[in-house]
Backbone as a chain_set.jsonl record, in Angstrom:
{"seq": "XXXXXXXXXXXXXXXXXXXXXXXXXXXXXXXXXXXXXXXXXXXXXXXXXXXXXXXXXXXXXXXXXXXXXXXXXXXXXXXXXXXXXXXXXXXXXXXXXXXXXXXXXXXXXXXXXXXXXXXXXXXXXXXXXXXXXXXXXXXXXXXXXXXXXXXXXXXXXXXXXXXXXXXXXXXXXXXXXXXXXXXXXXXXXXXXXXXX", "coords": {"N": [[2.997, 20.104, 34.161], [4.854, 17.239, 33.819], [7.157, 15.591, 31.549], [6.693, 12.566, 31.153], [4.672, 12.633, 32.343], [3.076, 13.621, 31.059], [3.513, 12.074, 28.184], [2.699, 9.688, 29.181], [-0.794, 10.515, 29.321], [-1.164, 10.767, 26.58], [-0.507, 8.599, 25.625], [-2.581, 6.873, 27.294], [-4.966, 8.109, 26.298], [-4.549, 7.084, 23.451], [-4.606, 4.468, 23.475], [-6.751, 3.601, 25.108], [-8.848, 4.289, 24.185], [-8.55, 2.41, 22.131], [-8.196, -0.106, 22.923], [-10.994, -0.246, 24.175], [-12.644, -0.581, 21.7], [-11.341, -2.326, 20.322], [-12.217, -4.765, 22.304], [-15.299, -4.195, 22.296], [-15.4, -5.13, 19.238], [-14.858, -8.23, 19.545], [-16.405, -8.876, 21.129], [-18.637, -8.609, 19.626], [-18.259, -10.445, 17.405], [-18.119, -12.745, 19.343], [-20.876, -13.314, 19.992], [-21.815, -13.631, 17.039], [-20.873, -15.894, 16.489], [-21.938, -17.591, 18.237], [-25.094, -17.268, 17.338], [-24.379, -18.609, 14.88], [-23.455, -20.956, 15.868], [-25.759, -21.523, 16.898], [-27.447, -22.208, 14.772], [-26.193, -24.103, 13.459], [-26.72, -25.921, 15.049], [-29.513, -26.35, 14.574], [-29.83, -27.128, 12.349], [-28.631, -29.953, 12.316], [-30.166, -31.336, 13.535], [-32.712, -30.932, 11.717], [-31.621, -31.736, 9.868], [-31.212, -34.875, 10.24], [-34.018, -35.36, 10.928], [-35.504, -35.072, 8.605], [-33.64, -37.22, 7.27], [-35.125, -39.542, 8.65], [-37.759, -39.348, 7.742], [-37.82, -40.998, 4.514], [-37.652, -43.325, 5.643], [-39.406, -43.57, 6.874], [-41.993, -43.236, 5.139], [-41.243, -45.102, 3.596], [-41.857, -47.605, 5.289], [-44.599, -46.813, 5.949], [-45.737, -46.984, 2.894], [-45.919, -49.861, 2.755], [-48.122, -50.344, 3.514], [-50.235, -48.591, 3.009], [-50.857, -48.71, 0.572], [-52.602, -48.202, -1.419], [-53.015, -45.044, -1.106], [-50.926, -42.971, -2.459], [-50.99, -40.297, -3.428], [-50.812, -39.146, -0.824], [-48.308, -39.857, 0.036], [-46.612, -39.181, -1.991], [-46.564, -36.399, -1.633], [-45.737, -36.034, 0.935], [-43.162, -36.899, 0.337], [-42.243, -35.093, -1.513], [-42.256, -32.407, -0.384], [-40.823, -33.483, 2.105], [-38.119, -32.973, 0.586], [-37.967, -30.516, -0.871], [-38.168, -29.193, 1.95], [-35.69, -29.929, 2.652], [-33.643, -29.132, 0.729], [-33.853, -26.657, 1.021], [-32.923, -26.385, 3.944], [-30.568, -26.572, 3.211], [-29.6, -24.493, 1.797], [-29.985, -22.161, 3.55], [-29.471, -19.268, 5.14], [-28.699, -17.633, 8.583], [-27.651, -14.996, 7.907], [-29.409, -13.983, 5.605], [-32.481, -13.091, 5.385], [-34.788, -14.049, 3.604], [-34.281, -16.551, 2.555], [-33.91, -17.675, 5.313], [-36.732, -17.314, 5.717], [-37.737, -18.958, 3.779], [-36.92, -21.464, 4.222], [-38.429, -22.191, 6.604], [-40.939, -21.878, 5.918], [-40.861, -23.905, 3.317], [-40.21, -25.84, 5.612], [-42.864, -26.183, 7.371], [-44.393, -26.56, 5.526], [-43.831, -29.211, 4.904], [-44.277, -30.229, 7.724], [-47.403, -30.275, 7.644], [-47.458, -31.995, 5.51], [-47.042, -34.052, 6.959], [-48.612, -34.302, 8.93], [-50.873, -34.996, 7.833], [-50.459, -37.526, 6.537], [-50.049, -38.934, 9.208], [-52.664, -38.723, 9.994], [-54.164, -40.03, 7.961], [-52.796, -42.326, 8.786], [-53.97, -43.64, 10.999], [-55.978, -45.189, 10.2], [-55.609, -47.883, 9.525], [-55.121, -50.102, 11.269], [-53.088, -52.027, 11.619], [-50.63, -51.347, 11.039], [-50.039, -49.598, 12.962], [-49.316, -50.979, 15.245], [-46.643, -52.02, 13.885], [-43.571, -52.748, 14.267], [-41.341, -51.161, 13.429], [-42.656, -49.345, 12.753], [-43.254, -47.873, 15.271], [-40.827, -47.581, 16.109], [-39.839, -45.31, 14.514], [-41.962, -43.642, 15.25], [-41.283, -42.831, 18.113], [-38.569, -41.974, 17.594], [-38.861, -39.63, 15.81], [-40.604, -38.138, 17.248], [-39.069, -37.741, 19.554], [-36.96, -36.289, 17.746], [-38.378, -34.108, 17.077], [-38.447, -32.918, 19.477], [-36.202, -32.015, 19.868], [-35.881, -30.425, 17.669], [-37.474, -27.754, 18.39], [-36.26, -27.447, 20.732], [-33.679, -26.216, 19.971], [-34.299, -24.254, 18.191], [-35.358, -22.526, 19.962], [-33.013, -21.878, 21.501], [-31.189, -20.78, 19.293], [-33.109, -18.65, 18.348], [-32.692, -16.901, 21.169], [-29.94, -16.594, 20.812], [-29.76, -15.093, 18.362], [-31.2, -12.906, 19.3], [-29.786, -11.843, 21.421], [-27.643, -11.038, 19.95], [-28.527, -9.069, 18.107], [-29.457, -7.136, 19.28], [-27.162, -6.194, 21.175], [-26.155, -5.259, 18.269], [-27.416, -2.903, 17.906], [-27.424, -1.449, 20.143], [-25.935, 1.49, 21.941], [-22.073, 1.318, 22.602], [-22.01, 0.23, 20.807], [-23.161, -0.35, 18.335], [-22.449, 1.481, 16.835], [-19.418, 0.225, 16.103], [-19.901, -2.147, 15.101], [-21.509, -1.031, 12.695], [-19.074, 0.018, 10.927], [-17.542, -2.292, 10.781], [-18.848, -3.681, 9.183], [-21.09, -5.72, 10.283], [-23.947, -6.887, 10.28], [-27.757, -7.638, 11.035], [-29.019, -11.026, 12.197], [-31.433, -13.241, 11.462], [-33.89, -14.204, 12.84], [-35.328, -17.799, 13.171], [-38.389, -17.759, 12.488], [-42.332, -17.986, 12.745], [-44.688, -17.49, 10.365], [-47.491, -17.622, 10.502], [-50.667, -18.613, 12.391], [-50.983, -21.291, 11.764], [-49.198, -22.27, 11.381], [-48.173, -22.309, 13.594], [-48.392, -24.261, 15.351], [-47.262, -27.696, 16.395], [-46.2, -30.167, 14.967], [-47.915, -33.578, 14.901], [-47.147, -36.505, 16.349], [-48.446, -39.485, 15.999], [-49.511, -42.613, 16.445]], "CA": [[3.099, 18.664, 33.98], [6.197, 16.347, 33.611], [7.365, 14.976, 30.098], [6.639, 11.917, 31.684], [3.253, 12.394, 32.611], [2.778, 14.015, 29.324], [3.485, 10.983, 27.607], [1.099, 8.717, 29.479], [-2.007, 10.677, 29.33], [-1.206, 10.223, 25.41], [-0.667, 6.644, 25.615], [-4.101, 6.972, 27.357], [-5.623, 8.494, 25.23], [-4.672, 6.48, 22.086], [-4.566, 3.226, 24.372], [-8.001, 2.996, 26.175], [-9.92, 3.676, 22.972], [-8.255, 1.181, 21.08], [-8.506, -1.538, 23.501], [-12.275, 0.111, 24.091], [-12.762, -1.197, 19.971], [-11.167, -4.096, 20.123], [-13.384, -5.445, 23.454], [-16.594, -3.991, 21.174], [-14.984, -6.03, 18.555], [-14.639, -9.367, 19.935], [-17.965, -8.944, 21.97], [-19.396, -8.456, 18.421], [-17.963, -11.672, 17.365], [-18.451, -13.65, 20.131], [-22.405, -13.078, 19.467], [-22.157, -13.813, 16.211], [-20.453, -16.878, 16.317], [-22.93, -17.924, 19.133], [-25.694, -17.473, 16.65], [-24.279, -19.183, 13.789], [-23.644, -22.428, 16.227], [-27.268, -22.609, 17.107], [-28.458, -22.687, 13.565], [-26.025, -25.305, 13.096], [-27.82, -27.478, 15.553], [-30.873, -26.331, 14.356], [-29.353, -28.014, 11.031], [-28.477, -31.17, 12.237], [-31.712, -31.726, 14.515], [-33.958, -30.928, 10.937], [-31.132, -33.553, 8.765], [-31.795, -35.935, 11.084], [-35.462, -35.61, 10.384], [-35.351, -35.162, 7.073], [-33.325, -38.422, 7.396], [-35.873, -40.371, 9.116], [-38.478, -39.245, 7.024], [-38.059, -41.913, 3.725], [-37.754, -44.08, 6.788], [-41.016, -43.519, 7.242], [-42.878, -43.427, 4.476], [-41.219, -46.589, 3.319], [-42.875, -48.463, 6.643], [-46.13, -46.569, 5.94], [-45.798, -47.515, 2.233], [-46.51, -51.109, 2.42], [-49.301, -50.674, 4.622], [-51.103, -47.979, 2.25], [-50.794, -48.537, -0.864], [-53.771, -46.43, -1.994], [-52.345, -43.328, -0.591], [-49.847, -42.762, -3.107], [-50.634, -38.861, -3.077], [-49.485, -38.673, 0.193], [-46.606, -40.335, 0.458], [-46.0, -37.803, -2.825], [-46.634, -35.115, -1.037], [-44.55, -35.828, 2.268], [-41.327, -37.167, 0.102], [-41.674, -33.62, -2.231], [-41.986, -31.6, 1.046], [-39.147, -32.937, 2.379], [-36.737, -32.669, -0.779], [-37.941, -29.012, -0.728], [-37.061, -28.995, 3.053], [-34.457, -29.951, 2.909], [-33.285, -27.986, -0.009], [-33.902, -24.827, 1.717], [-32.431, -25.926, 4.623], [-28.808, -26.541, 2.619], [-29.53, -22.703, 1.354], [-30.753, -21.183, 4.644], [-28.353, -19.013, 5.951], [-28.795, -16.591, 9.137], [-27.878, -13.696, 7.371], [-30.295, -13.924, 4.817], [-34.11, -13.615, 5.654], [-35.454, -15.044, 2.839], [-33.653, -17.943, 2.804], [-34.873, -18.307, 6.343], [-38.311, -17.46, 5.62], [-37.922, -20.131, 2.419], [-37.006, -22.401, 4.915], [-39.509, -22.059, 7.543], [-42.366, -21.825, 4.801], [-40.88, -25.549, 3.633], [-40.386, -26.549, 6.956], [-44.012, -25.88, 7.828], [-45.163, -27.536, 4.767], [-43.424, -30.678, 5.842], [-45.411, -30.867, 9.001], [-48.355, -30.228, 7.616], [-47.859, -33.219, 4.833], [-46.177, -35.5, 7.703], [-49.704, -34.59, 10.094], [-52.262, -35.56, 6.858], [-49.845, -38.514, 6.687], [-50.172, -39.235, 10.089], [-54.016, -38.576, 9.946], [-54.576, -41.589, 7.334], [-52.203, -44.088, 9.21], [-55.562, -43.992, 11.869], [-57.468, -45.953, 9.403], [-54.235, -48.456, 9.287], [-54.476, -50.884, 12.898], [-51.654, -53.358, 11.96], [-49.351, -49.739, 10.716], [-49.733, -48.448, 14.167], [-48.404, -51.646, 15.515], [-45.527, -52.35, 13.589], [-42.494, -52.21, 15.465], [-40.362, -50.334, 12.725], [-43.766, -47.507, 12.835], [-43.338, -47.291, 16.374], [-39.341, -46.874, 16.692], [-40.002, -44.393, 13.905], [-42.841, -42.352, 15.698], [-40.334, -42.407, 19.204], [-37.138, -41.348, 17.052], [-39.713, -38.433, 15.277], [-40.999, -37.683, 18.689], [-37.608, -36.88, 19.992], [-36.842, -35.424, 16.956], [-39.234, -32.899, 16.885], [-38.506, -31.622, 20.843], [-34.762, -31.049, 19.505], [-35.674, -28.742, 16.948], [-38.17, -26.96, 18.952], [-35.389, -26.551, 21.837], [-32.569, -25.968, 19.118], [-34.919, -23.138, 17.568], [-35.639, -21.6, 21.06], [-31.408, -21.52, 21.731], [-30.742, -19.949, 18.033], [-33.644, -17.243, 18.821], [-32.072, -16.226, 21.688], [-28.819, -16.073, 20.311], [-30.008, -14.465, 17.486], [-31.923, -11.634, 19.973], [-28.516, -11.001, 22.023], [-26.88, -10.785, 18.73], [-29.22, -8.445, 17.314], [-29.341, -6.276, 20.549], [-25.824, -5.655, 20.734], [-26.394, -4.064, 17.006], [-28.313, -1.715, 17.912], [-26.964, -0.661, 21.443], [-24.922, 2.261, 21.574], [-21.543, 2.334, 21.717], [-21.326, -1.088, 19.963], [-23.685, 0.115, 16.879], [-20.842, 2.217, 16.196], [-18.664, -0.832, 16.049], [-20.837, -2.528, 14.085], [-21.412, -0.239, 11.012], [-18.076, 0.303, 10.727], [-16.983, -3.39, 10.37], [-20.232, -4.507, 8.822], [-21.731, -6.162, 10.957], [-25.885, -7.459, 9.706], [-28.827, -8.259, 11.904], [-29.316, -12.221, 12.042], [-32.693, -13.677, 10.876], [-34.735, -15.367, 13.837], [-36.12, -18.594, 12.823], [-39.988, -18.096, 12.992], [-42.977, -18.868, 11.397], [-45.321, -16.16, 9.899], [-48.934, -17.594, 11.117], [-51.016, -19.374, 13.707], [-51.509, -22.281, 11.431], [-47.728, -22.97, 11.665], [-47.278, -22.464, 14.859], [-49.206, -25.76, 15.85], [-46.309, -28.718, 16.707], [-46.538, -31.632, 14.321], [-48.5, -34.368, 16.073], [-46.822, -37.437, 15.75], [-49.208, -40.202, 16.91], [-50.479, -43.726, 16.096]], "C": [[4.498, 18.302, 33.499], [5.975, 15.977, 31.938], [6.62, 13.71, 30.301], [4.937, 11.593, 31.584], [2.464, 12.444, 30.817], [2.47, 12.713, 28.53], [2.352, 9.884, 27.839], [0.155, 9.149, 29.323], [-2.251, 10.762, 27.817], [-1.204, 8.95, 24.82], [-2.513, 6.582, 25.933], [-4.881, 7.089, 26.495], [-6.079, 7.825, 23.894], [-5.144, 5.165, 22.593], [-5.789, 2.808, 24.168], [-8.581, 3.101, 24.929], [-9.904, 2.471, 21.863], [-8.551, -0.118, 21.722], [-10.413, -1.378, 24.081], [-13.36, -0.704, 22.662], [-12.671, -2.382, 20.162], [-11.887, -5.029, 21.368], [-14.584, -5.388, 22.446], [-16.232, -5.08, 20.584], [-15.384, -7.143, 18.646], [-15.734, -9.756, 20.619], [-18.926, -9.215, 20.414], [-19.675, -10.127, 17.612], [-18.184, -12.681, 17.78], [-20.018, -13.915, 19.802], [-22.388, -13.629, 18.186], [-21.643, -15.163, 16.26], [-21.576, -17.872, 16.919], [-24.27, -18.383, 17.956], [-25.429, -18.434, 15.73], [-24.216, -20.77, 14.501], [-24.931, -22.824, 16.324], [-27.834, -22.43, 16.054], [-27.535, -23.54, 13.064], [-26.553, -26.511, 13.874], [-29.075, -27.469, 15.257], [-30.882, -27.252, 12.947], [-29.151, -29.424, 11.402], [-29.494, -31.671, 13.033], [-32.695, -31.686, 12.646], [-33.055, -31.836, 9.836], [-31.495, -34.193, 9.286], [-33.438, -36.546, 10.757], [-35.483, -35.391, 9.051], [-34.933, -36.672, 6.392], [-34.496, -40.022, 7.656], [-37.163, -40.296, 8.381], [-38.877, -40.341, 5.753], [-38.096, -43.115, 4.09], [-39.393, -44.82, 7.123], [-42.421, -43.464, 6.311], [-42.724, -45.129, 3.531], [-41.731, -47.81, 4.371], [-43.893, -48.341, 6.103], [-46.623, -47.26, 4.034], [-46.712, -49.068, 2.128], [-48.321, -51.367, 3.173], [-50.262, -49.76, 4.129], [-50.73, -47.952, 1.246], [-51.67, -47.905, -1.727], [-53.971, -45.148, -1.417], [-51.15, -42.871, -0.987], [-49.484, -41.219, -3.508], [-50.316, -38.25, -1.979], [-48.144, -38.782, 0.342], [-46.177, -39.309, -0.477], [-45.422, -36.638, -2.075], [-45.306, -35.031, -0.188], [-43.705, -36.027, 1.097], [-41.329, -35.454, -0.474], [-41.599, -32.722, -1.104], [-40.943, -32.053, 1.801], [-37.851, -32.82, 1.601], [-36.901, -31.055, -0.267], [-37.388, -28.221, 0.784], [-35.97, -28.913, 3.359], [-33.243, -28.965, 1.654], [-32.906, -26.742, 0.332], [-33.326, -24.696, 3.25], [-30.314, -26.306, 4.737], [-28.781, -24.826, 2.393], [-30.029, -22.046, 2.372], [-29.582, -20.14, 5.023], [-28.704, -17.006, 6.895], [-28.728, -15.255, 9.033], [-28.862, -13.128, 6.53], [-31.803, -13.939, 5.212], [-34.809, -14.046, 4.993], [-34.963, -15.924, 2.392], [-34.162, -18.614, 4.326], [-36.172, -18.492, 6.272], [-38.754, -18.97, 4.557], [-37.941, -21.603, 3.791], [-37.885, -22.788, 5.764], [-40.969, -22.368, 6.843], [-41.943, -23.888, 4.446], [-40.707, -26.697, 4.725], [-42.271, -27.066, 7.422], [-44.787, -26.724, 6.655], [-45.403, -28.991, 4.809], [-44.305, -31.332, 6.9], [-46.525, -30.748, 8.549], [-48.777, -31.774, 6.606], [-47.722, -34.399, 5.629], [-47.377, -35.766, 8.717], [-50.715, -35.332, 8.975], [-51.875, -37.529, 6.972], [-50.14, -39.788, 7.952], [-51.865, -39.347, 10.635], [-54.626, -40.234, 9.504], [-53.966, -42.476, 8.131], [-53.384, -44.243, 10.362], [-56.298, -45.04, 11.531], [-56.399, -47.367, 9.588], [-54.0, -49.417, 10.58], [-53.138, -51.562, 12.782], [-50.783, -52.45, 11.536], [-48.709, -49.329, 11.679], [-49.398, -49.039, 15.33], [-47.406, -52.099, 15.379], [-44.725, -51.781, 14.202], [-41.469, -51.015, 14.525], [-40.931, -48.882, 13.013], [-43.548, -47.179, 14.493], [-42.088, -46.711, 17.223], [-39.47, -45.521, 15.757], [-40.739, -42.944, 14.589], [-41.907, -41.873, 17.48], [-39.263, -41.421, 18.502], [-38.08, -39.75, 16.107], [-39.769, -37.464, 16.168], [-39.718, -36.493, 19.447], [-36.979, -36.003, 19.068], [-37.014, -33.513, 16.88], [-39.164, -31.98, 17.956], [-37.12, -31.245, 20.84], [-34.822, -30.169, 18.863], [-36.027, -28.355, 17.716], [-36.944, -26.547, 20.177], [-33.829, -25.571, 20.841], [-32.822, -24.601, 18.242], [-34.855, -22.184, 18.583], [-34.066, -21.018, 21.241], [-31.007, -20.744, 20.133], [-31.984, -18.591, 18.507], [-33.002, -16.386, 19.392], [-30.78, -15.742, 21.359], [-28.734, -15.039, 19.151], [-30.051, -12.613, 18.359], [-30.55, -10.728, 20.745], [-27.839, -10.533, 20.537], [-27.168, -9.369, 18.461], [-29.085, -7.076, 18.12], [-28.027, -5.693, 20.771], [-25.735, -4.752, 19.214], [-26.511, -2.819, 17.483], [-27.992, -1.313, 19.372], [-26.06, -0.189, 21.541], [-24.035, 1.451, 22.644], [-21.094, 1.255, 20.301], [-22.04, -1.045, 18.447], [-22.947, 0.939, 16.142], [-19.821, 1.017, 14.943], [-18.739, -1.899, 14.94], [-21.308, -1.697, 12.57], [-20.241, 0.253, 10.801], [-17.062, -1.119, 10.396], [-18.383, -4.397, 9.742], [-21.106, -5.575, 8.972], [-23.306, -6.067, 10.204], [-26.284, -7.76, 10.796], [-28.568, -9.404, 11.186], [-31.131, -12.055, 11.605], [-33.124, -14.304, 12.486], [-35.568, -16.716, 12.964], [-37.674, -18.707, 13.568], [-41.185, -18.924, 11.607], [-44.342, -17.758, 11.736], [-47.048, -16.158, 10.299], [-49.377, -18.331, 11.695], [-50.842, -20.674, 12.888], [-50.47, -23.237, 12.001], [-47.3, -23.164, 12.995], [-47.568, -23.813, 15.594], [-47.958, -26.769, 15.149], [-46.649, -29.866, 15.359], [-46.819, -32.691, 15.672], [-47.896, -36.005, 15.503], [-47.477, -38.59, 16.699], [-49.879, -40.946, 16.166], [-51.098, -44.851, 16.944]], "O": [[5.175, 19.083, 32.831], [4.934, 16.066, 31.287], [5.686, 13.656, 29.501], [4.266, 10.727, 31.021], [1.816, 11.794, 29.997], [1.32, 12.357, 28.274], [1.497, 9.402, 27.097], [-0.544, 8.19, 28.996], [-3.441, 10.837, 27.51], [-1.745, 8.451, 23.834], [-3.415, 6.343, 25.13], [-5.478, 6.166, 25.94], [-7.179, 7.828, 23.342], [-6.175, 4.743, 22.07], [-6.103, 1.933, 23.362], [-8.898, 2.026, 24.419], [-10.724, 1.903, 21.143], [-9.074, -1.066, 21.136], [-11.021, -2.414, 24.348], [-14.481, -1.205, 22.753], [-13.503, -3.29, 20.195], [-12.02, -6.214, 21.062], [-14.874, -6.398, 21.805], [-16.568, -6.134, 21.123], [-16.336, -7.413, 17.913], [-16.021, -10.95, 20.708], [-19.827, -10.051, 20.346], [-20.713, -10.735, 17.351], [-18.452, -13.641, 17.058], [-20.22, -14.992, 19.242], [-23.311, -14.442, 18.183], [-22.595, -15.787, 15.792], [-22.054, -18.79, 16.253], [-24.471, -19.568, 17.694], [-26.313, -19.289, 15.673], [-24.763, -21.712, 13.927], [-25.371, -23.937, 16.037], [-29.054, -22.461, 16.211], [-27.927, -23.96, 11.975], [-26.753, -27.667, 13.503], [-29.811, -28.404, 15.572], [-31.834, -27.946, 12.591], [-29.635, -30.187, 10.566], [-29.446, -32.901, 13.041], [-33.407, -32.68, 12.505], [-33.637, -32.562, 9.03], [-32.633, -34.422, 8.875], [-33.861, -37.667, 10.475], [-35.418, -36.551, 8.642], [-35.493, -37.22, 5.443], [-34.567, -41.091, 7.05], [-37.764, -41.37, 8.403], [-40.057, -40.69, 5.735], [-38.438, -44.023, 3.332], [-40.031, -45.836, 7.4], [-43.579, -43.612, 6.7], [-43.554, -45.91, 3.067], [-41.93, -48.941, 3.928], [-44.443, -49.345, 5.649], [-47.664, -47.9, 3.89], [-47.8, -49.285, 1.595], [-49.196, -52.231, 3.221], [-51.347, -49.907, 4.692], [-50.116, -46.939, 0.91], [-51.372, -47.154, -2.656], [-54.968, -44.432, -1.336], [-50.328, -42.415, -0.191], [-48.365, -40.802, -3.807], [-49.733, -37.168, -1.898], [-47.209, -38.048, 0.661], [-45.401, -38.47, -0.021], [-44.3, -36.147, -1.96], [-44.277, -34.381, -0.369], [-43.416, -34.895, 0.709], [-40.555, -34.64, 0.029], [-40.472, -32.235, -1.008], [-40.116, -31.24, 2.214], [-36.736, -32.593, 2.07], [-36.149, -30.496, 0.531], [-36.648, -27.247, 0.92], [-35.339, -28.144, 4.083], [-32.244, -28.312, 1.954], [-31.959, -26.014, 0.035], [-33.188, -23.624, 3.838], [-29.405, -26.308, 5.568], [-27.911, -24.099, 2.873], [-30.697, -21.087, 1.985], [-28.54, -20.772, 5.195], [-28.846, -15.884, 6.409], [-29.374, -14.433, 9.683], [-29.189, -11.947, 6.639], [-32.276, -15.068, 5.341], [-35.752, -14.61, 5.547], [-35.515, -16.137, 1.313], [-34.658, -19.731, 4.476], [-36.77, -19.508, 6.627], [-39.729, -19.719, 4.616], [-38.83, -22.41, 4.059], [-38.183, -23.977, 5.652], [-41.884, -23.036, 7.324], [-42.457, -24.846, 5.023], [-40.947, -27.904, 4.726], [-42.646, -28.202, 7.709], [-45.718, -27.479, 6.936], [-46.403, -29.708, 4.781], [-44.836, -32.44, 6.972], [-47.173, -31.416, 9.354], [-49.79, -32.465, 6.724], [-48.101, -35.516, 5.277], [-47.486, -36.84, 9.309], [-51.34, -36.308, 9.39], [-52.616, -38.453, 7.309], [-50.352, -40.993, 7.809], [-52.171, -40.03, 11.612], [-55.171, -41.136, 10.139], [-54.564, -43.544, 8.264], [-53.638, -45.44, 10.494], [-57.061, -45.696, 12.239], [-57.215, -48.11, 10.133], [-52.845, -49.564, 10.979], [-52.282, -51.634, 13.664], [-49.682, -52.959, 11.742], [-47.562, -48.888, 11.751], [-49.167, -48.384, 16.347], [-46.873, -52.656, 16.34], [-44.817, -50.65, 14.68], [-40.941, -50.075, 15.119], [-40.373, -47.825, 13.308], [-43.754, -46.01, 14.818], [-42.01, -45.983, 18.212], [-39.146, -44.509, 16.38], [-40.383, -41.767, 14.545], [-41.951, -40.72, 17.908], [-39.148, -40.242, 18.837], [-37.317, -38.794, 15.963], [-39.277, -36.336, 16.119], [-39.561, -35.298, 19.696], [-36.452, -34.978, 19.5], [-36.383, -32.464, 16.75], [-39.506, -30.799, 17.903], [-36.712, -30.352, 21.583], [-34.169, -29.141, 19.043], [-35.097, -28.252, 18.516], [-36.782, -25.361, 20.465], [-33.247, -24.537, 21.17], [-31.917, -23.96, 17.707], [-34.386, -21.075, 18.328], [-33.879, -19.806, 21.136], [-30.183, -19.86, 20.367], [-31.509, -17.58, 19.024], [-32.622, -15.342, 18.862], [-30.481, -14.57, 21.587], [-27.786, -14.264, 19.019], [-29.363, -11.611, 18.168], [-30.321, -9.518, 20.713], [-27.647, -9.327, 20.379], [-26.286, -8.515, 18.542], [-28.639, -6.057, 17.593], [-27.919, -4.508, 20.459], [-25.239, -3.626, 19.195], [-25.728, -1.872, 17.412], [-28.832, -0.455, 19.64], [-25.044, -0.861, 21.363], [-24.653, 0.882, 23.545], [-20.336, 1.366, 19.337], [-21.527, -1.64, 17.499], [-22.897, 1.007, 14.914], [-19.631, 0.983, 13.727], [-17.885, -2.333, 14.167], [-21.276, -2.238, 11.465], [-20.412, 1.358, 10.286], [-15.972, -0.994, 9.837], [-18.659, -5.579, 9.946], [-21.718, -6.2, 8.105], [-23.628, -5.043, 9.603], [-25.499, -8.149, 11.662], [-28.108, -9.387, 10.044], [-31.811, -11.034, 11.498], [-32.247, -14.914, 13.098], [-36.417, -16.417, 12.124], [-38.069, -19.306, 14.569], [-41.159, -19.633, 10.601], [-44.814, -17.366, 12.804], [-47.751, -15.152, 10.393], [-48.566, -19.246, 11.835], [-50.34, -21.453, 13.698], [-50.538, -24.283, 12.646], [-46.413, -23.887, 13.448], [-46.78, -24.258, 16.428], [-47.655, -26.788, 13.956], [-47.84, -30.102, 15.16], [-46.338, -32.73, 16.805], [-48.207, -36.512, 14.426], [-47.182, -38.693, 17.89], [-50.694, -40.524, 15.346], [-51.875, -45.655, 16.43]]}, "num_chains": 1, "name": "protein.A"}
């Protein structure tokens, strides 16, 4: 062999694995970044509702006034919602799970909620209750798509971990599994029904 050659199949050598890393790298990254955007829309789809929420119990307010342990209920369920979903953060699973658990509580005080306004005819005509239950409505099929797009991002994320040669790559620049935003039993898995 030539000096020449010599030289390049050392360049090679050092070369291709380094730019081998730094692709891993940046693939690693790219994924993660991915993830972290769709739990920021998963964040501003559940402010939003969270938003519209005192919205809504101040409508339903005047129109039940002897249902003052609901309305309790829903406003403390969504403080706590929303609480947990200022402290959520993808890396953390119990911070997600916290969240998901007050998420889920939420719907369950916002369906009882929605249960009593039944009894309520002139509630479930007011025009404020009915831009409310549209703007909810829509609400509620942004998270649910905004959850489905963070999953997946989460799952490529996660997958890349754990697939050689990029698990390498990954415990060596410390790289974490993400959290999936789920929800731990059938009860939860049932939609909030928003309907008067």
């Amino acid at each position: 062999m030539t000096g020449i050659a010599i030289i390049l199949l050392i360049v090679a050598l050092v070369v291709l694995p380094v730019i081998f890393v730094i692709a891993l790298y940046n693939g690693l990254v790219k994924l993660r970044n991915r993830y972290k955007n769709a739990f920021a829309q998963i964040d501003v789809q559940l402010k939003r509702r969270y938003d519209l929420i005192p919205n809504l119990v101040e409508t339903v307010k005047s129109f039940m006034q002897h249902e003052r342990e609901t309305l309790e209920a829903v406003i403390q369920a969504r403080n706590a919602a929303s609480s947990a979903r200022e402290h959520a953060s993808p890396a953390d699973g119990g911070s997600m799970q916290t969240l998901s658990t007050a998420d889920t509580a939420l719907g369950g005080s916002l369906g009882r909620l929605f249960a009593l306004s039944e009894s309520y005819p002139e509630l479930r005509s007011n025009q404020n209750m009915l831009q409310l239950q549209e703007e909810l409505t829509s609400t509620e099929s942004k998270v649910a798509f905004a959850r489905q797009a963070y999953n997946d991002a989460v799952m490529h994320f996660n997958n890349k971990l754990e697939m050689f040669p990029s698990n390498f790559i990954a415990g060596m620049f410390n790289f974490v599994q993400a959290t999936g935003f789920e929800v731990s039993n059938d009860a939860e898995r049932e939609s909030v029904v928003v309907k008067f």
